[in-house]
N, C-alpha and C positions, 0 to 999 in steps of 0.2 A: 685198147682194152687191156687190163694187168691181168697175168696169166696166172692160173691158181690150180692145185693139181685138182685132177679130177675128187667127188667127194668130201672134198676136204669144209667148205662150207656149209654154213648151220647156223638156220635165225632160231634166237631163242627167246622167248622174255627177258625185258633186259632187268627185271627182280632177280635172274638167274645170272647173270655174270660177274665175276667172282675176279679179281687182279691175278696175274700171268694169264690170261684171255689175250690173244690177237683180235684185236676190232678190225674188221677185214669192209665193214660200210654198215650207217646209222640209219634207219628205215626211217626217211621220213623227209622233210624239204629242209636244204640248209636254216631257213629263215626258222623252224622249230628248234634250232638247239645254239650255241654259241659255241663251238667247237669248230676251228678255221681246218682242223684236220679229219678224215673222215677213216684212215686205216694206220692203229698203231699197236704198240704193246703195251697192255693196259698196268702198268706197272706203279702206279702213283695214287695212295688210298685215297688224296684228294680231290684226283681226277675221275675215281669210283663216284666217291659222294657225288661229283655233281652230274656224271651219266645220269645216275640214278634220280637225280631230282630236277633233270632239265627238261622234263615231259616227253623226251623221245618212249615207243612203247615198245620197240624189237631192234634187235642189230643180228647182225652177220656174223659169223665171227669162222676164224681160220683154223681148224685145228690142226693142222700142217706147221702153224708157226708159236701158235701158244697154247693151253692149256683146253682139253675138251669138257662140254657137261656132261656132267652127271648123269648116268643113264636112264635116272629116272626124270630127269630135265625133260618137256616137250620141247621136240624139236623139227625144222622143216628141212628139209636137203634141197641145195638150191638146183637138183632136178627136177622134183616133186615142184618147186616153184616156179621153172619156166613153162613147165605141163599147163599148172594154172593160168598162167598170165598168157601163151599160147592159145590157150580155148578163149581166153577173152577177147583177146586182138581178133580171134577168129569170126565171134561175134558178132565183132563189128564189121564185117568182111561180108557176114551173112544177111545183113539190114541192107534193103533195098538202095540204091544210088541213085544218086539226079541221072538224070538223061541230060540237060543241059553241057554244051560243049563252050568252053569258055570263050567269048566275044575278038581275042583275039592270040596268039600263041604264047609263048615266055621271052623269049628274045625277039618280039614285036614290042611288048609292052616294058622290056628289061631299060631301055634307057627314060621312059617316062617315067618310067618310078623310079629311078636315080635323084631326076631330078623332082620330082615327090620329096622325096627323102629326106633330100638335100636342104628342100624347105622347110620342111618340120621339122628337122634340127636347130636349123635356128632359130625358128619359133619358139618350140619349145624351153631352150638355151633362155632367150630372151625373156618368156613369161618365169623360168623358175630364177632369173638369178632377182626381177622382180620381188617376187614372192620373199627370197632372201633379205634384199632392203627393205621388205617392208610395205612395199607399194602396194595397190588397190591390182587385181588381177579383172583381166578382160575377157572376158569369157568366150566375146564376137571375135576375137583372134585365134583363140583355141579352137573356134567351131570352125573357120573356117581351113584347117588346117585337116579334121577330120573328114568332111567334101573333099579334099584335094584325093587322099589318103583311100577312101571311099570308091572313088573314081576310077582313081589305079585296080582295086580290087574285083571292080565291075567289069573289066576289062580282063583281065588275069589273075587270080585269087594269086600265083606261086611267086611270080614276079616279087612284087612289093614284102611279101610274108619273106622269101630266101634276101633279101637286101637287108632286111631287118636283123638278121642275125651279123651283118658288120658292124659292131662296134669295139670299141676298147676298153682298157680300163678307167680311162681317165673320162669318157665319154658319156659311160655305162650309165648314171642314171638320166642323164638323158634324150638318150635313143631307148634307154628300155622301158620309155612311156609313150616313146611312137612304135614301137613294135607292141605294144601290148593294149595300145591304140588301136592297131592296123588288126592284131589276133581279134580282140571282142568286135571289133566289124564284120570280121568273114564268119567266126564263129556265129552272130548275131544274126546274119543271110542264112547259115546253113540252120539255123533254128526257125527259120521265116520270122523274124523281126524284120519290119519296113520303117521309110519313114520319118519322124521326129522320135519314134522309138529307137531304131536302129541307130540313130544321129545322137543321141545320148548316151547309149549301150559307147559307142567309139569314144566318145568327149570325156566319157568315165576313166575308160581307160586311159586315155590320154593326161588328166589329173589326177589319177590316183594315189600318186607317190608327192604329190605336192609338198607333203606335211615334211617328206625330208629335209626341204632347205632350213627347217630349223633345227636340225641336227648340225652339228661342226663334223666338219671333215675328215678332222681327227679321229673320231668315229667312225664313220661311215666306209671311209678308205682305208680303214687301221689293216694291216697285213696276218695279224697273229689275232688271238681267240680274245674276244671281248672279255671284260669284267663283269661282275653280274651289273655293277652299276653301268657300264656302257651299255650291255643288252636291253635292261630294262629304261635307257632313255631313248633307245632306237625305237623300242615296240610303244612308244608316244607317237610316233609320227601319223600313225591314221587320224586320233581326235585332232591333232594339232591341224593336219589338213583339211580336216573336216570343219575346222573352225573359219581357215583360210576362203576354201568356199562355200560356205554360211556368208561371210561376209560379203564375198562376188555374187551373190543370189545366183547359187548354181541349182537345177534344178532337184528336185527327188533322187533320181536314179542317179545323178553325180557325187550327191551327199552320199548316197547309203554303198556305193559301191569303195569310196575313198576311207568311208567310217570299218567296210567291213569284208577288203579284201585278202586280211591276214586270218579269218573265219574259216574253222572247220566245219565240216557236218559233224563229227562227233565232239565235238563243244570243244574241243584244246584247244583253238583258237587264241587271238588276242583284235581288240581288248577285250570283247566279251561280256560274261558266255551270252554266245547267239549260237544255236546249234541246227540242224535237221531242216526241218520245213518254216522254222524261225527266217533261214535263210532266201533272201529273195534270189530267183534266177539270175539276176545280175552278177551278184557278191558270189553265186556258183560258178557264172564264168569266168570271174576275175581271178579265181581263186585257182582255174586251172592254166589262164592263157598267163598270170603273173610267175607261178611256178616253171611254167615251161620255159618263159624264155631266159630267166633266172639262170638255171638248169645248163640251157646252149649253150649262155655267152659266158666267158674270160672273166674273171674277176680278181680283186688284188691278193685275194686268199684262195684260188682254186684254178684250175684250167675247167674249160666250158665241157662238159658231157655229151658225147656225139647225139645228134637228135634222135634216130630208130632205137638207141639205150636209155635214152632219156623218155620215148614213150613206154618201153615198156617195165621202166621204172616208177612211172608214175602210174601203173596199172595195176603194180603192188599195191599202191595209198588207197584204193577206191574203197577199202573197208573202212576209212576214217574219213580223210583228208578232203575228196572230190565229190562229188555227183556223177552218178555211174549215168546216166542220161547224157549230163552236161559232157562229161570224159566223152563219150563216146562220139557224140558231135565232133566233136575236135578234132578226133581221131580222124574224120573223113575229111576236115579240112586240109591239114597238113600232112593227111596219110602217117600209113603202118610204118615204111620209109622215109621219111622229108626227104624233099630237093634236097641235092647238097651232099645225101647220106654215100657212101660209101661200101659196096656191096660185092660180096663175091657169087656167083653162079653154078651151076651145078657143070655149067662147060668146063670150069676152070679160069673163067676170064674174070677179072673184075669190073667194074665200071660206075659211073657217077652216075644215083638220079637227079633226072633233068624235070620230070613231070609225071603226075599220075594221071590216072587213066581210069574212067568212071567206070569200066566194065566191072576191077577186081581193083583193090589198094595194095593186094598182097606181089602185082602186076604192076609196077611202073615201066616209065620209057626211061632206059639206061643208056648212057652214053657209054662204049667200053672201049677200055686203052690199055689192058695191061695182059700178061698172060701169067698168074701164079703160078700156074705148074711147068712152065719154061723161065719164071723168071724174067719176065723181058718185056718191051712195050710190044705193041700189035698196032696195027690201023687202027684208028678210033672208026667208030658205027655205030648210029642208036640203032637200039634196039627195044622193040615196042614187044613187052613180056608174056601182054595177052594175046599176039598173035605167033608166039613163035614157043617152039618145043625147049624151052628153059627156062631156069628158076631160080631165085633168090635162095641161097642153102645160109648165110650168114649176113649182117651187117658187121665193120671192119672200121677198123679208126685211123682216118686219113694220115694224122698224124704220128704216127707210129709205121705206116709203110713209106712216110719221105715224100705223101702225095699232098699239093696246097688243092683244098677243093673250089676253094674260090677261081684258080685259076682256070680250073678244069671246064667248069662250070659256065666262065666267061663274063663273074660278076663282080672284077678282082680290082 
């Protein structure tokens, strides 16, 4: 996490940002703007112009490194805005939990869903390079990939959802059509979808990025900030997919989730406008489970955003972007923390969650191995949060204290 002195940030309208402004982070989901960079010195009149006309509607900004507004500017203090997003995680904290205990543990079900995985990657590999030649897509092989997918889930939601977050760059799109597969499934049980509905809600996710293979490469993997003409042939790829399966006689909810899971609630979307209650519950989970893991994973223009920063960064968007319903769902699948997250304690210790825990989200099982305040490793011990007298004071970025969480974890 990049350190910033206290104070010193401040969202403003971005009608108000004016060049020598440090852009310190643009509010909103990579896929809203073409900018590969997200904190600079806004020094370039023609990099103003297209802030300003790339439909982002708030940024951050550092007055530590460049120019403050105006004090008649409105503006937020990013205290004032964790307060916010705080009470809302809490929220969801405060909404009743399953009592159901899951079928079997994490490293019970950690090596079947490897090999889960393992399969739908090349499944997936195989229907999209498909798609790419030209060939007729099979729909009976996509589906049965979401079963497999399904199954794993049914057994242990965290298993299959924490594997998902392995991919690369070269990989990236796709595994991040079977992680966002695997999300609208769990999401889809915690919503109580069963069934041939349920089994759609997954198949969605699973093609919903189809429309890319007719994107070139060169695009898609480009390292530095799109053109407008590159952007605007990227934000093609949902009708183009939606054309792809029209042609495979994919059903209703596969159509409308591939046509419209780059859709806001407040209409900025693409391709659009489809805004608010236009939007089917579908095209509202895709639009959060697509974001999120977006967000996680490594990409050829960004490093992945730790996931406990990444939920309460998209807890910001809920005034545009999400469905505060649908959000919050979510929130109880993958929890306040996700597996994986990195977390220091109010003892001092740090430790990796491993699992949550239906009593409190704010309460995972942490495994812990380090001691911050001596500096040094410790026994490793879970430690189950709802039954013992300590507490989550921060989440911490693996990669910046020199820890691999994969390893830690044992998903490596």
């Amino acid at each position: 996490m990049v350190k910033h002195v206290p104070g010193t940030l401040k969202k403003i309208s971005v009608r108000n940002v004016r060049l020598g402004m440090f852009i310190h982070d643009l509010c909103g989901s990579w896929m809203d703007h073409p900018f590969w960079k997200t904190r600079f010195l806004l020094d370039d009149p023609r990099e103003l112009k297209r802030l300003k006309s790339c439909g982002i509607q708030e940024i951050w900004i550092d007055t530590a490194k460049g120019l403050d507004a105006s004090p008649s500017v409105p503006a937020v203090s990013l205290e004032a805005e964790e307060r916010e997003v705080e009470s809302l995680l809490r929220e969801v904290v405060r909404e009743e939990e399953e009592n159901a205990c899951a079928p079997c543990a994490f490293h019970e079900e950690l090596e079947r869903a490897r090999a889960v995985h393992a399969r739908a990657k090349q499944a997936v590999l195989s229907m999209f390079q498909d798609a790419r030649m030209g060939q007729a897509l099979q729909i009976g092989d996509a589906m049965s990939v979401v079963d497999d997918i399904t199954q794993s889930l049914s057994r242990n939601t965290t298993a299959f959802l924490t594997l998902a977050r392995l991919k690369s760059k070269d990989d990236y799109t796709y595994l991040h059509s079977v992680a966002v597969c695997a999300f609208m499934t769990a999401l889809g049980m915690q919503l109580g979808l069963t069934g041939e509905t349920l089994r759609s809600a997954g198949l969605a996710g699973l093609l919903h990025d189809i429309g890319k293979m007719t994107i070139p490469d060169s695009v898609l993997k480009k390292p530095g900030t799109l053109s407008e003409e590159e952007f605007a042939l990227v934000k093609t790829h949902p009708r183009r997919g939606w054309e792809i399966l029209k042609q495979a006689h994919a059903d209703d909810i596969v159509l409308d989730v591939c046509l419209n899971h780059h859709e806001r609630m407040d209409g900025r979307g693409y391709p659009g406008p489809v805004s608010g209650e236009e939007l089917s519950i579908f095209a509202r989970m895709v639009a959060v489970c697509d974001v999120y893991d977006a967000l996680t994973s490594d990409r050829c223009y960004r490093r992945a955003s730790p996931p406990a920063e990444t939920v309460r960064k998209m807890a910001e968007w809920l005034n545009g972007h999400f469905d505060q319903r649908i959000f919050f769902a979510f929130v109880k699948v993958v929890g306040i923390y996700p597996t994986g997250t990195l977390v220091r304690l109010t003892s001092g210790r740090l430790g990796i969650v491993t699992e949550q825990t239906a009593r409190n989200l704010l309460l995972p099982i942490v495994k812990v191995f380090f001691s911050a305040n001596a500096d040094a490793p410790i026994a490793p011990e879970l430690v189950d949060l709802s039954a013992v007298q300590d507490a989550i004071v921060s989440s911490e970025d693996s990669a910046q204290w020199g820890f691999d969480w994969t390893a830690l974890l044992g998903v490596a």
